[in-house]
N, C-alpha and C positions, 0 to 999 in steps of 0.2 A: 571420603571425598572432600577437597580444598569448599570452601566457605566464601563468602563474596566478603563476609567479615575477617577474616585472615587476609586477603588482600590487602597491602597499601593505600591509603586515599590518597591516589592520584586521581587526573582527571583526564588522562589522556592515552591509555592503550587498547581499545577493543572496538569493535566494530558493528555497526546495524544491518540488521536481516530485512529481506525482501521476502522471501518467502510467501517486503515486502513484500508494496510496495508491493513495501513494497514494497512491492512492490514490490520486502523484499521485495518479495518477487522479488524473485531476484528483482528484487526492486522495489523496491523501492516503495516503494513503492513507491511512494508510492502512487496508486491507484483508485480501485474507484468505490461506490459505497451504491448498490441494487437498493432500492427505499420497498417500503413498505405501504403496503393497502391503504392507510389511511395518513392524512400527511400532519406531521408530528404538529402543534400548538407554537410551539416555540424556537427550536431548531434542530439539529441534525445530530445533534452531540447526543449520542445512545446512554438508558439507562444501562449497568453493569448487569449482565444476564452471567447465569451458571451457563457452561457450556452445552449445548441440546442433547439429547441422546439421536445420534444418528448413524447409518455407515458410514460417513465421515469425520464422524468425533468420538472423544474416547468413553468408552463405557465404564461401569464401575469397578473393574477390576484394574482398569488404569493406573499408574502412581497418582498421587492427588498434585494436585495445582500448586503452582506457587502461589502467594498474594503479596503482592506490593504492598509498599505503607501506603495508609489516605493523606489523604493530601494535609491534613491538621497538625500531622506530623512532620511537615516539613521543616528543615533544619531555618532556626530564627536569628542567624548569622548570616556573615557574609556569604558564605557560600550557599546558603536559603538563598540569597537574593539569585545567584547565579543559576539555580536550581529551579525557580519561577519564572527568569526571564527564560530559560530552556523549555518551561511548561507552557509558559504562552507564545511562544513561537511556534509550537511544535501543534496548537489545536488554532491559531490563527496566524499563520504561515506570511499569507500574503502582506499583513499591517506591520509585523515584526523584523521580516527578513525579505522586504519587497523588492531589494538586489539583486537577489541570488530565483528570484520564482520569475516562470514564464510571464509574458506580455501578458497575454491572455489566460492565465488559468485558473480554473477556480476550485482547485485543490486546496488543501491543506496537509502537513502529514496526518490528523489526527482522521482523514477521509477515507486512510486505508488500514490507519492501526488503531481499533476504535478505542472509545473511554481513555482519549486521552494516552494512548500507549499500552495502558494495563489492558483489556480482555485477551485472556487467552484463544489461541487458533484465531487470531486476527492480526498477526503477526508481533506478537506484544514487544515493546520495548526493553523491558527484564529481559526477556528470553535473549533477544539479539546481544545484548551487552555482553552475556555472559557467554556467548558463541563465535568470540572473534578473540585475537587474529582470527585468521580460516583463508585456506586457499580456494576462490572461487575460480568456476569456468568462463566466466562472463569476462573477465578481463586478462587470468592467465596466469595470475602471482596471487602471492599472500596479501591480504586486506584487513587494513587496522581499520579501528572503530569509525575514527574520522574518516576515514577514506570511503568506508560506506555507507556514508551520509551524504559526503559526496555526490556517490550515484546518481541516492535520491533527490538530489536539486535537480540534477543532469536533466536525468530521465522519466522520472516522475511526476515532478514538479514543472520537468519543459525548460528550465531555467539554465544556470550555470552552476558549476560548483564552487564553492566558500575556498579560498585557498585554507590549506592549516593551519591552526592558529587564530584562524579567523573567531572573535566573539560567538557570533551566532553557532560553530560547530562548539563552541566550549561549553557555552549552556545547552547546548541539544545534550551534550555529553554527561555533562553533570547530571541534567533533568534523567539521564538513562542510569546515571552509576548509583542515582538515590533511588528509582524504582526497584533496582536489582539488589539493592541493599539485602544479606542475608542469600539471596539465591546459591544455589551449587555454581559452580563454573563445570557448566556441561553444555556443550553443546546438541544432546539428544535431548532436553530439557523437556519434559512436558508442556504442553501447549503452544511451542515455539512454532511462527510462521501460520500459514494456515495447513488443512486437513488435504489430504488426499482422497479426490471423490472416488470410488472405482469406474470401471469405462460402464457406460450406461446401457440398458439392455439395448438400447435403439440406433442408431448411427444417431450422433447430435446432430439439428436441424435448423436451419434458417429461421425456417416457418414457423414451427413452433417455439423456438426462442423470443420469436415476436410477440407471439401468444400471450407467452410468461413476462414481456417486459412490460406491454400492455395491461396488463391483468395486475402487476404486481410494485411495478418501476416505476411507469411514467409519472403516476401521480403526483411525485417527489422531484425525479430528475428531469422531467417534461417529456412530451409526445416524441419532442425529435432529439430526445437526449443529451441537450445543452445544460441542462443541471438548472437552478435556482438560487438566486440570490439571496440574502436576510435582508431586514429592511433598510439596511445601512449601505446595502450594494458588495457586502463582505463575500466570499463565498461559503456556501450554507449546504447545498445538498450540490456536489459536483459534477461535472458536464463528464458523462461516459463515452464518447467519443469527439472527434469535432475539434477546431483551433482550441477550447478550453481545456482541453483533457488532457491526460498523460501521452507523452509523444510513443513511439513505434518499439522505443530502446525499452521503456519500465517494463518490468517484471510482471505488471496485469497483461501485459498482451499474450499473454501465456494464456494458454486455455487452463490446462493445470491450477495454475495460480490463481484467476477469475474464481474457476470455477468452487476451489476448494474456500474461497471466499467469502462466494453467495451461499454458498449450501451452509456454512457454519455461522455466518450473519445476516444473512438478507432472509426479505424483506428488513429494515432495520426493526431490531428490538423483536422477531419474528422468527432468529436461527434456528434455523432445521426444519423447516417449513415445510420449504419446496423438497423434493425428489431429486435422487440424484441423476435421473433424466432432465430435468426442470432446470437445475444448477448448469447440467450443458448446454443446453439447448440455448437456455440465453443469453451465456459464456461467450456461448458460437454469433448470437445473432447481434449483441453488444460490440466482439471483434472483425466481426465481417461491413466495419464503418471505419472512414479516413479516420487519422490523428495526423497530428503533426509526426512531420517526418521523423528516424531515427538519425541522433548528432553522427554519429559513426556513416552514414549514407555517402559515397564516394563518387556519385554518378548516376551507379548502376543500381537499379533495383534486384534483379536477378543474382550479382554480386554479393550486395548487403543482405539477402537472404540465404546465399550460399555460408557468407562467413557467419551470419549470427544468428539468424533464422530458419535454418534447416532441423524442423523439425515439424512431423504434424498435427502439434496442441499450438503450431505459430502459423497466423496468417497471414503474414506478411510475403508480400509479393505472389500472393495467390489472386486466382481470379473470382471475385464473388459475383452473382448475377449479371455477370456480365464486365465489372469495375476489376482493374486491376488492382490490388491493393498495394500501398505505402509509395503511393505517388506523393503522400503529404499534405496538408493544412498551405496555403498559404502564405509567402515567406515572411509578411509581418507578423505572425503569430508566434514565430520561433523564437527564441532569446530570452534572458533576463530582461527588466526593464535597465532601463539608463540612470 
């Protein structure tokens, strides 16, 4: 199998996962970050955990992980420098690249691909680099690196996307092509994206998603899910639904995607905690709250669920207690800043 060391140093053909996002997720992610029982000291940025042993992570007979280089190894050149300003946009989004990120959001990418990119089944940044081109359904054609980074400004982040070329996608790129430094160029890549929960013994629940968010979440991202600040007013632990969140388009609005999320990271620093009942339940009761609308939105709700949300791990344009969903946030909450 080709070597990421046999590759060229270019800095420019290959693409990020959602699986996000996030977001992948497809997207982007990305998405959103379930906190943990007790609320961290200092901030939100996760110590590097082995991945949990659970039904949605792999177990020992797995291939083994990749590991990125640490950070001390970072190239002490020019291209180091590119390679850090890609690392600090990428875990403080809004200070770095506050063009391309929504009005109100209090994401970061580092909020859905933790430690920075590197943990695996959190959608890691290695994994994605070495998994693109690749033809996604989400758009319809083949998708280079940059292009799905893209996404994730779009839809993730709420904002706009970086045209190509843009600085900020060249060091997000760099920052991706020195994690993957050594990886296979595989797309089936161990740890890429997040896990796949299996469907839960129970129909997921509203109610008890509450339960679990209560119990588990709010401490972190607040009672009514608006996330928390640092004390600079940066964003620190981010808003899971609501104008600050990821809009209707990221790849979290996936039940799937949530879900296989919280169950291999949430509570933070806590993965594999919760039950793969627990992971949907709160999946469910997380996405059953507005966001900001999806960009792609044409009018019709019922439409923009037919073209892009017809499926049912989406709940968009569903009715939940009552609320129709993906009426949308607000329209000042939409956009890049100016």
């Amino acid at each position: 199998m080709k070597t990421r060391t046999s590759v060229a140093l270019t800095v420019g053909i290959l693409t990020l996962a959602a699986g996000l996002i996030v977001v992948a997720a497809q997207g982007g992610p990305a998405a959103t970050v379930l906190a943990k029982t007790e609320k961290p000291a200092l901030s939100a940025k996760p110590t590097p955990t082995t991945s949990p042993a659970s039904s949605a992570t792999p177990t020992a007979k797995t291939a083994p992980l990749f590991q990125p280089p640490s950070e001390q190894d970072m190239p002490k050149d020019e291209f180091g420098k590119t390679v850090k300003m890609g690392q600090d946009i990428f875990e403080h989004t809004e200070r770095y690249a506050s063009q391309y990120v929504g009005k109100n959001s209090s994401l970061n990418c580092s909020s859905c691909h933790l430690d920075g990119g590197r943990l695996a089944h959190s959608a890691p940044l290695w994994a994605a680099y070495v998994s693109y081109p690749a033809y996604r359904s989400k758009n319809k054609h083949v998708n280079t690196f940059p292009e799905r980074l893209q996404g994730c400004f779009k839809y993730s982040m709420n904002g706009k996307a970086p045209p190509l070329g843009d600085p900020v996608l060249v060091a997000l790129e760099s920052y991706a092509y020195w994690l993957a430094s050594g990886a296979p160029i595989d797309p089936k890549i161990a740890g890429r994206g997040y896990p796949k929960v299996p469907s839960p013994p129970l129909p997921r629940d509203y109610a008890r998603g509450q339960q679990v968010f209560e119990q588990h979440c709010a401490v972190c991202h607040g009672a009514d899910g608006a996330g928390q600040p640092d004390a600079n007013g940066q964003p620190n632990f981010p808003a899971l639904w609501g104008a600050k969140s990821f809009n209707w388009g990221a790849g979290m609005g996936s039940l799937k995607n949530a879900s296989g999320f919280i169950k291999a990271n949430m509570p933070l620093g806590l993965g594999g905690s919760l039950s793969d009942q627990q992971a949907w339940d709160v999946a469910t009761f997380m996405n059953s709250h507005e966001r900001p609308q999806d960009p792609r939105f044409k009018g019709s709700i019922a439409d923009t669920r037919a073209k892009y949300h017809d499926s049912p791990d989406d709940l968009y344009g569903t009715t939940v207690n009552g609320q129709l969903l993906g009426q949308g946030t607000p329209p000042d909450s939409q956009g890049a800043k100016k």
